[in-house]
N, C-alpha and C positions, 0 to 999 in steps of 0.2 A: 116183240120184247125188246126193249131197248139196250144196245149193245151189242146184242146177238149176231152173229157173222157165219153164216154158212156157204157151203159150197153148189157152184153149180153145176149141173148133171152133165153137162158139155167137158168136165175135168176126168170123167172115168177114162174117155181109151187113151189120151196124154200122158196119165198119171200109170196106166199099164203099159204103154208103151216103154214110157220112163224108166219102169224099176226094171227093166229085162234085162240090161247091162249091170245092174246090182246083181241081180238074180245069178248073171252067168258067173261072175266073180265068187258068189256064194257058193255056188257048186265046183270050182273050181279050188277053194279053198284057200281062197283069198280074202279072208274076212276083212281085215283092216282095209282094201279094197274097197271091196262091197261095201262097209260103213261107209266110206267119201263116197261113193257111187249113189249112196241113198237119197243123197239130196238133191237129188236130179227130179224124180219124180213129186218130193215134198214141194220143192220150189213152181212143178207144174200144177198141184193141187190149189199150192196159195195164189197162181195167176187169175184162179174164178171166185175166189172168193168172193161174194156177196154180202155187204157189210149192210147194217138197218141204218137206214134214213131218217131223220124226224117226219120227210112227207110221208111215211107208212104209217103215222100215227094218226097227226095233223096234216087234214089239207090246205092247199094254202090257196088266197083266195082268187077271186076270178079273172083276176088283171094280172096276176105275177107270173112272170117266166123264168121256171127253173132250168139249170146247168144241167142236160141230157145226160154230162159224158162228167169222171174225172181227168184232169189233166192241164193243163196250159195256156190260156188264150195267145196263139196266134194274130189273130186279124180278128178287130174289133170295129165297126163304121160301115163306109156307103158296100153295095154290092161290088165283088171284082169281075172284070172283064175275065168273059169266058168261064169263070166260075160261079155266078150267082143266076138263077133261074131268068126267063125274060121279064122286064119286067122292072116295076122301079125297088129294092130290096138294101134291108141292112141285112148283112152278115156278120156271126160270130165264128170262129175256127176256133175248134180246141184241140193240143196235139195231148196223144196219150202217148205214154212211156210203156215200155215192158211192164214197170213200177208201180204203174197207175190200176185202180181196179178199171175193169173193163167191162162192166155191167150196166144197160148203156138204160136210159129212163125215158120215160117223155117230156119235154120241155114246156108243153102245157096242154090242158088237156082236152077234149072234143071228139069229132068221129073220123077214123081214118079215110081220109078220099080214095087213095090211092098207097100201096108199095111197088114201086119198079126197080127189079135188079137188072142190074149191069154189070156185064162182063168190062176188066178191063185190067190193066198193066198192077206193077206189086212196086212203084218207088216209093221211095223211104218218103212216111206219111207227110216231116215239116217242108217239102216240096213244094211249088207254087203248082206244078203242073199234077200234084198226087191227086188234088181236088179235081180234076174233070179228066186224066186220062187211067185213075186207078179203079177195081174193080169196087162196086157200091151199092148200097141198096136208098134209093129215096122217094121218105113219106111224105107224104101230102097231109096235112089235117085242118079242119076246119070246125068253128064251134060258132054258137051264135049265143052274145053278150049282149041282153038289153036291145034286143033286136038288131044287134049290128053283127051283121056276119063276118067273124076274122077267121082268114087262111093263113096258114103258118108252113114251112118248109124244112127237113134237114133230113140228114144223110149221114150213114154211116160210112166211113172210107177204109181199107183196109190199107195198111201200108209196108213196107217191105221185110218185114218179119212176119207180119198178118199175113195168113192166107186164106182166110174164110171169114167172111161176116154174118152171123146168124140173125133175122127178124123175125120174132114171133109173134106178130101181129099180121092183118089183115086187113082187105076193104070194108069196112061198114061198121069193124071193131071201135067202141066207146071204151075212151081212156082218160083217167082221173089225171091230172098233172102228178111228176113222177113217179109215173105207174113203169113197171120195169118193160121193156118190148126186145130185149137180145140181150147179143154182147159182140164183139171183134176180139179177134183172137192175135193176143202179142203186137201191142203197139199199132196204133191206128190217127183217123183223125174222125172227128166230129164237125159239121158243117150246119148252122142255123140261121136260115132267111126270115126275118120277121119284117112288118109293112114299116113305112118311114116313122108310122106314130107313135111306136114303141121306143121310150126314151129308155137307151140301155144303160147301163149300171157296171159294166165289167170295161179295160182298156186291155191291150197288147201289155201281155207279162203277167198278167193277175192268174194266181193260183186257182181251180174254182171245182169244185164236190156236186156230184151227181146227185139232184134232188135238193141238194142245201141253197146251194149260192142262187143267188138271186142274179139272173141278166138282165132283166129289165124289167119294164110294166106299160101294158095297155094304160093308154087315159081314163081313170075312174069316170064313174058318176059325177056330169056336174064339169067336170075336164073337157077342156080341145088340145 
């Protein structure tokens, strides 16, 4: 339904945790308290929100790469040292904010190779070194275009408010382009390796929406 915004199930023991300090005010008889105390837990409810996408209506076609994550581009262009896979890769970095919904999508679609979690450090996600020394989980995916096989790359980063990154996806799992696969919990970063031939669409600074914005695009038909 277009418009619709629901929550996601990762928000119940947050949102319980949250209202216990309401709760103890309440029984202590502190109402006016308890009131300002309540929006501790509202505000952790509204952190999963799950708002509707056009790509859950319309998919989009076979060359475009959608925005995984909402939030910020960071680094837009060649692979960076120490941070991009081996190999010759463009990278996108998106930071998310508290602010940001954190409902994290696929950036395009095909069949999971691989998920690898990593244990690892909690700095604050706009970091150069949050990308390879913070705790993460990254997918491998790969889909085949007109007989051309494209591998794609990215990674969820959890960052120094995040403490846990949820994927719910798997090896061998088929995924539509912004099809939903987790979320990072309270400010993180988003990390996308695509091959040199993807002309990207997004710079450092640009705003960009989960499933909406467009990053770049494979060479159509007929293209080099």
């Amino acid at each position: 339904m277009p418009g619709k915004t629901t929550i996601d199930r990762e928000a119940v023991l947050p949102a319980v945790i949250g209202a216990v300090p309401s709760a103890i005010a309440l029984l202590a008889g502190r109402r006016r308290t308890a009131a300002l105390l309540a929006a501790l837990p509202v505000g952790l409810v509204a952190f999963f929100r799950d708002p509707h996408r056009s790509v859950d209506e319309r998919p989009v076609d076979e060359d475009t790469v959608l925005s995984p994550a909402d939030g910020k581009v960071m680094h837009a262009g060649p692979g960076q040292p120490e941070v991009a896979p081996e190999g010759d890769w463009q990278q996108i970095s998106i930071f998310l904010s508290v602010f940001d919904v954190h409902i994290n999508r696929a950036p395009y679609g095909g069949t999971v190779e691989s998920v690898e979690y990593r244990p690892g450090r909690w700095l604050a996600a706009y970091k150069f070194e949050s990308a390879f020394e913070n705790e993460r989980s990254e997918i491998t995916m790969t889909r085949t275009v007109r007989g051309e096989q494209r591998r794609y790359i990215f990674r969820q980063i959890v960052g120094l408010v995040a403490r846990r990154v949820v994927t719910r996806i798997k090896a061998g799992d088929e995924l539509a382009s912004g099809e939903r696969i987790g979320l990072m919990k309270f400010g993180s970063r988003m990390d996308i390796f695509l091959p040199p031939e993807v002309e990207l669409s997004v710079r450092e600074g640009d705003r960009v929406v989960a499933g909406e914005t467009v990053l770049g695009r494979w060479p159509g038909a007929g293209q080099s």
